[in-house]
SERO-4910 file (N, C-alpha, C, O; in steps of 0.05 Angstrom, whole numbers):
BEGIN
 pado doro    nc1    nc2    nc3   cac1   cac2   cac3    cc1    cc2    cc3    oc1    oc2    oc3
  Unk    A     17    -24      0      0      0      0     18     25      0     35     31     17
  Unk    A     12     35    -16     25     72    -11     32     85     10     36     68     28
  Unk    A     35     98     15     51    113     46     29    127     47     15    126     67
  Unk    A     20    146     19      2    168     30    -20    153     44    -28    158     66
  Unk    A    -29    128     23    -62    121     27    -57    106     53    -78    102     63
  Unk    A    -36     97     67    -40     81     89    -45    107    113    -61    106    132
  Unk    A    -28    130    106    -29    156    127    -56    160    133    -69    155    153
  Unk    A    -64    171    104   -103    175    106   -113    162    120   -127    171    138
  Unk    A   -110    126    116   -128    111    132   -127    118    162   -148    124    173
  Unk    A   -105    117    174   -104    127    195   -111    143    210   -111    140    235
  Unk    A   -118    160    201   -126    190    198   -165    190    208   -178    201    226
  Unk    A   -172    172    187   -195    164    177   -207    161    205   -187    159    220
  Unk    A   -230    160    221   -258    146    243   -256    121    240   -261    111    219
  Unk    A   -248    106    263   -259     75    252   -286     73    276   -291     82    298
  Unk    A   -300     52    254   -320     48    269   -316     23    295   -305      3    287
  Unk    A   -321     23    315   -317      0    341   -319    -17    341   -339    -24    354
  Unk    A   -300    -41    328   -304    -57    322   -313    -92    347   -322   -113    340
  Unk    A   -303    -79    389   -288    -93    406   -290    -87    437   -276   -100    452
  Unk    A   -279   -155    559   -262   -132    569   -237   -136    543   -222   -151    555
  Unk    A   -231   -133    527   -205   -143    503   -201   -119    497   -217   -103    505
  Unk    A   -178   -111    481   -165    -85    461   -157   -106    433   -143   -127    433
  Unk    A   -170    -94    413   -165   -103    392   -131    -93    382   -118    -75    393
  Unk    A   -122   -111    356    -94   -100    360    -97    -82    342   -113    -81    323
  Unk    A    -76    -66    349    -68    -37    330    -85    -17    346    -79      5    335
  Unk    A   -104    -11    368   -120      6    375    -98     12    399    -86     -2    415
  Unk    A    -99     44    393    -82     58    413    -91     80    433   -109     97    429
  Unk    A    -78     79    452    -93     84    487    -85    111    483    -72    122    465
  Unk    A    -97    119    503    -94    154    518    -78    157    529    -73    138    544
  Unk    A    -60    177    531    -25    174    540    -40    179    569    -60    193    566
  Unk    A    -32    171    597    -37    175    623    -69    181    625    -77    201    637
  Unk    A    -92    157    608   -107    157    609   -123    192    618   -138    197    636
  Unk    A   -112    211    597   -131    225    602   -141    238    566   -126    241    547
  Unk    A   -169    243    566   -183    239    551   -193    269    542   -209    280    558
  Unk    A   -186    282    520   -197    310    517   -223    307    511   -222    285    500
  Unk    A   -249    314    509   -275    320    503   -282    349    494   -271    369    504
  Unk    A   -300    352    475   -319    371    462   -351    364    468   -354    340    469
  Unk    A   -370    376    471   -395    369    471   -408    393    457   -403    417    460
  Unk    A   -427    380    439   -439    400    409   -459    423    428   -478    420    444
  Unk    A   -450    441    421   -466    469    433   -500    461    428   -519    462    444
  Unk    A   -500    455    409   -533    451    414   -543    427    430   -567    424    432
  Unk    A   -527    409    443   -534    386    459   -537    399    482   -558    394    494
  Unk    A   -518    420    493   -503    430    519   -530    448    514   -538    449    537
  Unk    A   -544    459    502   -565    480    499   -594    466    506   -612    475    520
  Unk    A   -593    444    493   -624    422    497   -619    417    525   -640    413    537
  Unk    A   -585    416    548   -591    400    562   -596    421    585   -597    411    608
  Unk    A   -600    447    583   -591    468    598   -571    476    613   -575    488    634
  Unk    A   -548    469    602   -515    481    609   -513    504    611   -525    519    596
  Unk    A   -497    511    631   -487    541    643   -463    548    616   -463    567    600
  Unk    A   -444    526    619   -421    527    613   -413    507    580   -433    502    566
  Unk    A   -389    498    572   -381    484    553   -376    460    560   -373    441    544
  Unk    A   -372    457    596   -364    425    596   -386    411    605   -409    413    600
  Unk    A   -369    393    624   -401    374    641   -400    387    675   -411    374    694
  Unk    A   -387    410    678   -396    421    702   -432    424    709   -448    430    691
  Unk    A   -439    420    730   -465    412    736   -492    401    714   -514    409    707
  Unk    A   -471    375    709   -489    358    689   -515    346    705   -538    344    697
  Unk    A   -503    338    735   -529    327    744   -550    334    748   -567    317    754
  Unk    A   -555    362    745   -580    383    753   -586    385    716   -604    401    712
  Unk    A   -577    377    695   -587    382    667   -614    359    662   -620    338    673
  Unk    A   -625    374    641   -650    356    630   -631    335    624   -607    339    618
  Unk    A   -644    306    626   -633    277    619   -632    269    588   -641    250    575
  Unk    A   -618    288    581   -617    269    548   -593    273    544   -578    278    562
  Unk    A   -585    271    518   -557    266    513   -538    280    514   -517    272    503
  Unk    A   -537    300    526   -506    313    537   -504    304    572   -484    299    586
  Unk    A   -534    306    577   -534    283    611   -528    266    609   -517    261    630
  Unk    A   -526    237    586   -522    208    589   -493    213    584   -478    199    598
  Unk    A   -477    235    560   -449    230    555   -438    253    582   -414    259    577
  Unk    A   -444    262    599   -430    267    625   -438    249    637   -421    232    637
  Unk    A   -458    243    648   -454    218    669   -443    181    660   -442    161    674
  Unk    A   -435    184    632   -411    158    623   -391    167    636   -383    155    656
  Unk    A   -381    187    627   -352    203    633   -349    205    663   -325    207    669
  Unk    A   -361    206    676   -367    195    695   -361    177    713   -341    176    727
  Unk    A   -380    159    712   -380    120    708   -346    116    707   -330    109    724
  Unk    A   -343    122    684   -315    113    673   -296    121    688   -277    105    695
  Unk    A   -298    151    697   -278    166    710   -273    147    743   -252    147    756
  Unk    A   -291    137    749   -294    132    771   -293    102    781   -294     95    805
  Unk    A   -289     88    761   -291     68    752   -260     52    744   -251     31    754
  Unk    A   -249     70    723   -229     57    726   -200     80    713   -181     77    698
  Unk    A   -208     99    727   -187    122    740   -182    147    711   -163    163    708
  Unk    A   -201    142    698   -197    154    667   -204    185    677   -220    190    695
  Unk    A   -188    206    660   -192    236    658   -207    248    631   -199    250    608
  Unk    A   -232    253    643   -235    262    619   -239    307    617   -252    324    630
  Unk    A   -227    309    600   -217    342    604   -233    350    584   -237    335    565
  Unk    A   -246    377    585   -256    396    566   -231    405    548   -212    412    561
  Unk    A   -228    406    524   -207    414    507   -212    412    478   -224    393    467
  Unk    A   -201    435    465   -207    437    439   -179    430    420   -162    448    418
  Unk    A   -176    407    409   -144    394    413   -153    380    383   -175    376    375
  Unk    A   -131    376    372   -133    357    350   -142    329    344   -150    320    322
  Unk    A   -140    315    376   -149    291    377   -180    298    403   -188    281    419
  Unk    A   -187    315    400   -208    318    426   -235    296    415   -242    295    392
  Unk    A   -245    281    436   -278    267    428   -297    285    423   -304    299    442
  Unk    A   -306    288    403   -325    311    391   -353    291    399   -358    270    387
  Unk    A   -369    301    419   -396    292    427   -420    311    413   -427    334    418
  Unk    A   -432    288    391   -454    301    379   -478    295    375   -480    280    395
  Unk    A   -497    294    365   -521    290    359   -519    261    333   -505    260    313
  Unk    A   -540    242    343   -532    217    330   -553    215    311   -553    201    290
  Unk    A   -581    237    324   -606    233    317   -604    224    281   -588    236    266
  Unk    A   -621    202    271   -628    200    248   -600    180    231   -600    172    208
  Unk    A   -575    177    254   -552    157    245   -548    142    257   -551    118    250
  Unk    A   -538    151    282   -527    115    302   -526    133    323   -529    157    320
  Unk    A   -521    117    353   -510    126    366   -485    102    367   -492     79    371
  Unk    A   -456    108    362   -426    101    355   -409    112    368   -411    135    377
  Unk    A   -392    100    370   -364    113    382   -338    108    361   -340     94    341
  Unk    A   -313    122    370   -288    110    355   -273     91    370   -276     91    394
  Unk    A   -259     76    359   -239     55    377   -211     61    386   -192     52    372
  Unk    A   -209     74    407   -192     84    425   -179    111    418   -194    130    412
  Unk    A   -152    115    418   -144    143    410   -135    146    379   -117    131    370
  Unk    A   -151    170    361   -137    174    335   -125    197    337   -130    211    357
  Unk    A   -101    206    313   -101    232    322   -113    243    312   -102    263    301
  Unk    A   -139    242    308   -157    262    296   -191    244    294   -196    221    289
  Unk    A   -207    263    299   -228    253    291   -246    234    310   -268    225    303
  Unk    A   -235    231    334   -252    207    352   -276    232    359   -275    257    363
  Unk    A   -300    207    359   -316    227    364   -338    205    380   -328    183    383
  Unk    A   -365    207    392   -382    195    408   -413    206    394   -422    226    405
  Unk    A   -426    195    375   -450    203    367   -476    193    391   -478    172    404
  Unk    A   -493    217    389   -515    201    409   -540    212    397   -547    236    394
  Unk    A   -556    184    389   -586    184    386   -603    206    406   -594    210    429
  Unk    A   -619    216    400   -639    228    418   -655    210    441   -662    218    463
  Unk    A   -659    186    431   -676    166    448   -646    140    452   -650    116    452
  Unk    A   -626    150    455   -609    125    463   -613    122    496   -619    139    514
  Unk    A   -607    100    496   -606     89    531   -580     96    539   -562     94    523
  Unk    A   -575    105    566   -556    106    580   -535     85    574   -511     89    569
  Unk    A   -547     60    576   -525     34    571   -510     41    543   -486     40    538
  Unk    A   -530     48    526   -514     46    503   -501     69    499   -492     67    477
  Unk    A   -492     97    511   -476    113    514   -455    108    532   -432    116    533
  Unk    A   -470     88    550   -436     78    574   -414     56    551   -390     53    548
  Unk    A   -438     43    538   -417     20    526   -405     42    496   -384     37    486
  Unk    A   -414     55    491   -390     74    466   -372     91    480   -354    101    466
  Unk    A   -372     96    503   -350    112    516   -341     90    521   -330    101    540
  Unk    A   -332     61    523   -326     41    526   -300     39    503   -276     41    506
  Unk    A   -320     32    476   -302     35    457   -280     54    455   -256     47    453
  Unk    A   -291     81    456   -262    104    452   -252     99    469   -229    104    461
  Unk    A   -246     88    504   -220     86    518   -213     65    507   -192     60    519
  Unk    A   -216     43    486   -195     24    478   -217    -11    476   -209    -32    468
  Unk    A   -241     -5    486   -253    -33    491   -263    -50    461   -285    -40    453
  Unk    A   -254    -67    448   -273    -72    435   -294    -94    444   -295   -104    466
  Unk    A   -317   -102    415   -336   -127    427   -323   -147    449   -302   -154    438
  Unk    A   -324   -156    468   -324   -186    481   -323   -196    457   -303   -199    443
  Unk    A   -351   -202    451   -357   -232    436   -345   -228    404   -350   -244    387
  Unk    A   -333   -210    401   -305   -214    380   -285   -225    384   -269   -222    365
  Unk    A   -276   -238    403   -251   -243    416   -247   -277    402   -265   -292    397
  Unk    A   -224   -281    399   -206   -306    382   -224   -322    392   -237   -335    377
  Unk    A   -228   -324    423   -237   -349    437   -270   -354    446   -277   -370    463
  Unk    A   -284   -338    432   -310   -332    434   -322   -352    433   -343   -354    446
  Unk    A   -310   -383    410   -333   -394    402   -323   -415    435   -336   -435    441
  Unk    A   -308   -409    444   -306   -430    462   -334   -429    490   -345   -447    503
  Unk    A   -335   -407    488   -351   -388    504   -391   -388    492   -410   -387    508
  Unk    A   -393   -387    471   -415   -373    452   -418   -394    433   -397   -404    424
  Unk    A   -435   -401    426   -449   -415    403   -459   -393    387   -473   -376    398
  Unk    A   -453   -391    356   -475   -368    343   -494   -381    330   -488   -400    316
  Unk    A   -521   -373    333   -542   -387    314   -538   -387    291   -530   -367    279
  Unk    A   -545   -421    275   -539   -423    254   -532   -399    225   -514   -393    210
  Unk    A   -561   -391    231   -556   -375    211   -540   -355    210   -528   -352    189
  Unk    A   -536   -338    231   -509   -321    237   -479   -334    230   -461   -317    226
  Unk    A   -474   -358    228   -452   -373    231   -452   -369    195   -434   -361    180
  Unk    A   -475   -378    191   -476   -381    162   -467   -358    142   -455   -362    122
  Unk    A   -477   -332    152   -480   -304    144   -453   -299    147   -441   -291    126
  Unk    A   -440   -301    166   -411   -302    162   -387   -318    152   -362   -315    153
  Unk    A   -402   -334    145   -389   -361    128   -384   -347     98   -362   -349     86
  Unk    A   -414   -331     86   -420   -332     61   -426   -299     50   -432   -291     28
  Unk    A   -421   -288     69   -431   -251     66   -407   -241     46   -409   -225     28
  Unk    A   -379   -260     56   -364   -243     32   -364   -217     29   -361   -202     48
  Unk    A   -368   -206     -7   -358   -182    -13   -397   -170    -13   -404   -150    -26
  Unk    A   -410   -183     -1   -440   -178    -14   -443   -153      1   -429   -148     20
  Unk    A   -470   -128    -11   -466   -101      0   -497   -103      3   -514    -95    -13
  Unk    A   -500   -112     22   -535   -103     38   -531   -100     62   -508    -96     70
  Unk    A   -549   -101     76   -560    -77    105   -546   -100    127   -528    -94    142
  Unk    A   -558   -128    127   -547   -147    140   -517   -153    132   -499   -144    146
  Unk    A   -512   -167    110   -477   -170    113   -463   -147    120   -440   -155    125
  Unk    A   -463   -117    124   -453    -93    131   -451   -106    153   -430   -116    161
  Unk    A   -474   -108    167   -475   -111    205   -459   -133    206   -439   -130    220
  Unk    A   -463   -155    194   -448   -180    198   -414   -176    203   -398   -186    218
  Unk    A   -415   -161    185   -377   -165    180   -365   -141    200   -341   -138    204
  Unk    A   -385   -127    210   -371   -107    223   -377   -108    246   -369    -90    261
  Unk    A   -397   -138    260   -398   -132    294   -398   -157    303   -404   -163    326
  Unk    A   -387   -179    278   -393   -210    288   -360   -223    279   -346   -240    290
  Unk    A   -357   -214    265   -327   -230    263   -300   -230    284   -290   -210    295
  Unk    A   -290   -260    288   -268   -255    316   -243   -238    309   -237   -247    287
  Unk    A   -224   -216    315   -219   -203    311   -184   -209    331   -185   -216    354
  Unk    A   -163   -205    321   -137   -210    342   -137   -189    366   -154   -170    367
  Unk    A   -124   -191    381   -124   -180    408   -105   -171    422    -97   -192    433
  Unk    A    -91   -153    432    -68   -132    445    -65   -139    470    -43   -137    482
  Unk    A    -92   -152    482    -88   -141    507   -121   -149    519   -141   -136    512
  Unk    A   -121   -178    542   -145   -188    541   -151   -189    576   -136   -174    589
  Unk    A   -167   -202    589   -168   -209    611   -187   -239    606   -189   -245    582
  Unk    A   -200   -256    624   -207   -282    616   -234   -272    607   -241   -250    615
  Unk    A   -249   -285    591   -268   -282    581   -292   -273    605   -293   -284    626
  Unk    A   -308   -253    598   -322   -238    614   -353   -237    605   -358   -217    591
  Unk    A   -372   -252    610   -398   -251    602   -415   -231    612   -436   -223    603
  Unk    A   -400   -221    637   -418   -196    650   -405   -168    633   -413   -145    636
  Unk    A   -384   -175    616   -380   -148    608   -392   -134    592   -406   -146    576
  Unk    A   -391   -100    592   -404    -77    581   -411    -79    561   -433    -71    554
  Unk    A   -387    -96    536   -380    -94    523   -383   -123    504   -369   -129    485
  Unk    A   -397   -134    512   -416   -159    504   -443   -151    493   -455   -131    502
  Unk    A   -457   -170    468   -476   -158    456   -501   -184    476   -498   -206    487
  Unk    A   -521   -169    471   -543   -188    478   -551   -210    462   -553   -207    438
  Unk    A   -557   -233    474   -566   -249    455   -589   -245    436   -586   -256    414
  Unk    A   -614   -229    441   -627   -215    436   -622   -188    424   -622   -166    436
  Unk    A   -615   -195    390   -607   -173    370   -639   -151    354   -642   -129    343
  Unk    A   -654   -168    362   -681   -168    350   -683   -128    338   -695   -122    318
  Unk    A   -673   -114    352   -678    -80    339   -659    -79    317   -664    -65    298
  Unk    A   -637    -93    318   -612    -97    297   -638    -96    257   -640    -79    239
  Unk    A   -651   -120    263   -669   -126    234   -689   -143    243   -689   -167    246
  Unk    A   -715   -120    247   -743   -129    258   -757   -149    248   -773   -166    257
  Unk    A   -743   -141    217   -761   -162    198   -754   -188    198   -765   -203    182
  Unk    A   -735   -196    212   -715   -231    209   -722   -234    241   -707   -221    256
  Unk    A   -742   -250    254   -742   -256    276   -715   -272    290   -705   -269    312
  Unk    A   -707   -289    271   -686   -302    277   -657   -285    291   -635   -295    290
  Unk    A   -661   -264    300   -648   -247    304   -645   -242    338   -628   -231    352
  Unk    A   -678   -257    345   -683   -262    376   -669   -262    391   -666   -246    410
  Unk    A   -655   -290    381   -633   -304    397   -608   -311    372   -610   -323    351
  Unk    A   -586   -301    382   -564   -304    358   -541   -320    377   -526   -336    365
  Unk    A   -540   -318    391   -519   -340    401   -532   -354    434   -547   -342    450
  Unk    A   -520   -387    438   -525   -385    473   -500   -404    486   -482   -417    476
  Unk    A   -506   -400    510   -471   -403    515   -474   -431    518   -493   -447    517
  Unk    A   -443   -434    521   -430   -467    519   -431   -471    546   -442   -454    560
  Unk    A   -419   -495    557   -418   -499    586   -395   -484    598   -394   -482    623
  Unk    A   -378   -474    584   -358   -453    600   -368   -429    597   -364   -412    614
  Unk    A   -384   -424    575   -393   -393    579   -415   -391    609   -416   -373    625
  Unk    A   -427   -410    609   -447   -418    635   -434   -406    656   -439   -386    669
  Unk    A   -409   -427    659   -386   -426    683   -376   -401    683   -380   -389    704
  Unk    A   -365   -390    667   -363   -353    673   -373   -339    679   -365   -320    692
  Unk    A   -406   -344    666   -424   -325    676   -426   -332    708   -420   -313    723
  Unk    A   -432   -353    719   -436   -359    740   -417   -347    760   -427   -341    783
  Unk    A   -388   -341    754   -374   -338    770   -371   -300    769   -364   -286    789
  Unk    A   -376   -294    751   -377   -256    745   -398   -245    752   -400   -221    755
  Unk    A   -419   -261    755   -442   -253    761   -452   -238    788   -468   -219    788
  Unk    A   -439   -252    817   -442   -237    841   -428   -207    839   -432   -199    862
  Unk    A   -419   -193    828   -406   -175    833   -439   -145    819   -440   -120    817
  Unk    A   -457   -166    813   -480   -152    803   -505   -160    823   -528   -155    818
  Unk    A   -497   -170    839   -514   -182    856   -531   -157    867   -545   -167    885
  Unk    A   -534   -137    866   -547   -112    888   -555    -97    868   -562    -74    873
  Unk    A   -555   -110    836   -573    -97    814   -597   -111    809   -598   -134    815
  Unk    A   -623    -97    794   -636   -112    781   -635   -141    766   -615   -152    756
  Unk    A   -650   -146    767   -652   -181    748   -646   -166    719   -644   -180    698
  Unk    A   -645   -157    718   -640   -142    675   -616   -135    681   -610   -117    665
  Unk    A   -598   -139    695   -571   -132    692   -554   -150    704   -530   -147    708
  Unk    A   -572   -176    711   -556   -207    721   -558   -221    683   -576   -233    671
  Unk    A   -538   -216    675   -546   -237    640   -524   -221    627   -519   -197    631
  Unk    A   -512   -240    608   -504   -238    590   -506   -210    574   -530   -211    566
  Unk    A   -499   -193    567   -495   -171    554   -517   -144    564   -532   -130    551
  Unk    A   -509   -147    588   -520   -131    600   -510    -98    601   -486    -93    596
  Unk    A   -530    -74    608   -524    -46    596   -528    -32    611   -538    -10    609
  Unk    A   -519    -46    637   -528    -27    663   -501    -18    677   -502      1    693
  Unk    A   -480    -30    673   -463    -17    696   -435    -33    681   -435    -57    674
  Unk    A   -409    -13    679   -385    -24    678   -376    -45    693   -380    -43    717
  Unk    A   -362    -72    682   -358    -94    693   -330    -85    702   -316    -67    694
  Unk    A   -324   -109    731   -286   -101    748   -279   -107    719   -268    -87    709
  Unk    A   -281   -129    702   -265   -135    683   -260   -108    663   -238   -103    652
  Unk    A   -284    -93    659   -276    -77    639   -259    -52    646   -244    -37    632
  Unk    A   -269    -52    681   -247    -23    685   -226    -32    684   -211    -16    673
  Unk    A   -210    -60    696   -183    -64    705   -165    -61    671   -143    -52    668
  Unk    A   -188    -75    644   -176    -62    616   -165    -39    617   -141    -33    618
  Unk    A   -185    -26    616   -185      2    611   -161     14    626   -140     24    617
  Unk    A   -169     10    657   -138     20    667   -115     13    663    -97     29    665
  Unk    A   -111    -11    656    -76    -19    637    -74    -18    610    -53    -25    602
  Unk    A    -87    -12    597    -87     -5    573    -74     27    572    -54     39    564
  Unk    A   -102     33    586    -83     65    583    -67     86    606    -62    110    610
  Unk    A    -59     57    621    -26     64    638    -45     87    663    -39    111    665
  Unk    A    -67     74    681    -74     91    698    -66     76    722    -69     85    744
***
């Protein structure tokens, strides 16, 4: 490849592909993290100021869910996140009508955190996930040891190839096992695990219900990661749950990015 076109790529947003660090994804020097948040978010949420100073007293939508991640995180597993207008700063914007997404760990340019109008908290904690360095769990080399994928998923990725529709897109970009930098043992309570229950992914393919269920060691992990959620709801005892950072995902996050 060219020098220039490999620079560009670099350069380029990647989308999240990944408690694991995918390889080639690079950390926050002394885990601290510049942020931007889009003036008109900071305006819907009733902000005094430009940062997340007295976020908790703001209306609850998305400049409230991306301060109280930053948050979570900060507190969680020792991450800084700073107001700064920098070359590599997380530009926090409005997702409405695209995704709510994140980038995968530090670029020098361009990481940014999109948020839906109607996104859930979980799913703003698990994309601030991504930009400190996390990718999928259940991308990880050793997944299938862990995860069964339903046939037809298995299949879709067997056969999706170079094909360009709405499903093989999703397929190749949130289901394939992916190499790894930097792992801890497989984690079924983590953030950063998808639900077995894809069903909003493509309404129209029920089969989408249930896409994977675990093996007898995925059982055994869950079983054993599971008390540390013991004093939450029943919707946040399971497998890809969106309620609260797992020990596994902070203790990542904090060696990854040297806190």
């Amino acid at each position: 490849m060219r020098l220039w076109l490999w620079a560009l790529l670099t350069l380029l947003p990647l989308p999240a592909a990944a408690a694991a660090v995918m390889e080639g994804t690079q950390p926050w020097p002394k885990g601290e993290v510049p942020y931007r948040i889009a003036p008109s978010l900071l305006k819907a949420a009733g902000a005094a100021g430009k940062d997340c100073a007295g976020w908790t007293k703001w209306h609850q939508g998305q400049a409230f869910k991306a301060c109280k991640a930053m948050n979570e995180w900060q507190l969680s597993a020792g991450i800084r996140f700073v107001a700064a207008d920098r070359l590599d700063t997380v530009n926090i914007v409005d997702g409405t009508g695209k995704a709510t997404d994140g980038t995968l760990g530090r670029m020098p340019m361009a990481n940014r955190v999109r948020i839906e109008a109607r996104a859930s908290y979980g799913s703003v904690l698990h994309e601030f996930g991504h930009v400190l360095g996390l990718m999928h769990e259940h991308q990880r080399p050793d997944r299938d040891q862990y995860l069964k994928l339903a046939p037809f998923l298995q299949t879709d990725l067997d056969t999706c190839g170079l094909r360009i529709d709405a499903v093989c897109n999703d397929v190749r970009m949130a289901f394939p096992v992916v190499k790894v930098q930097m792992s801890s043992g497989y984690d079924p309570c983590s953030l950063m695990h998808y639900l077995a229950n894809q069903t909003p992914r493509h309404r129209d393919d029920p089969r989408w219900g249930r896409i994977f269920a675990l093996t007898a060691k995925g059982e055994k992990a869950l079983k054993l990661c599971l008390p540390q959620f013991a004093k939450l709801p029943s919707r946040c005892r399971k497998v890809g749950q969106k309620c609260t950072i797992s020990a596994d995902d902070a203790a990542i996050v904090r060696r990854f990015n040297g806190v």
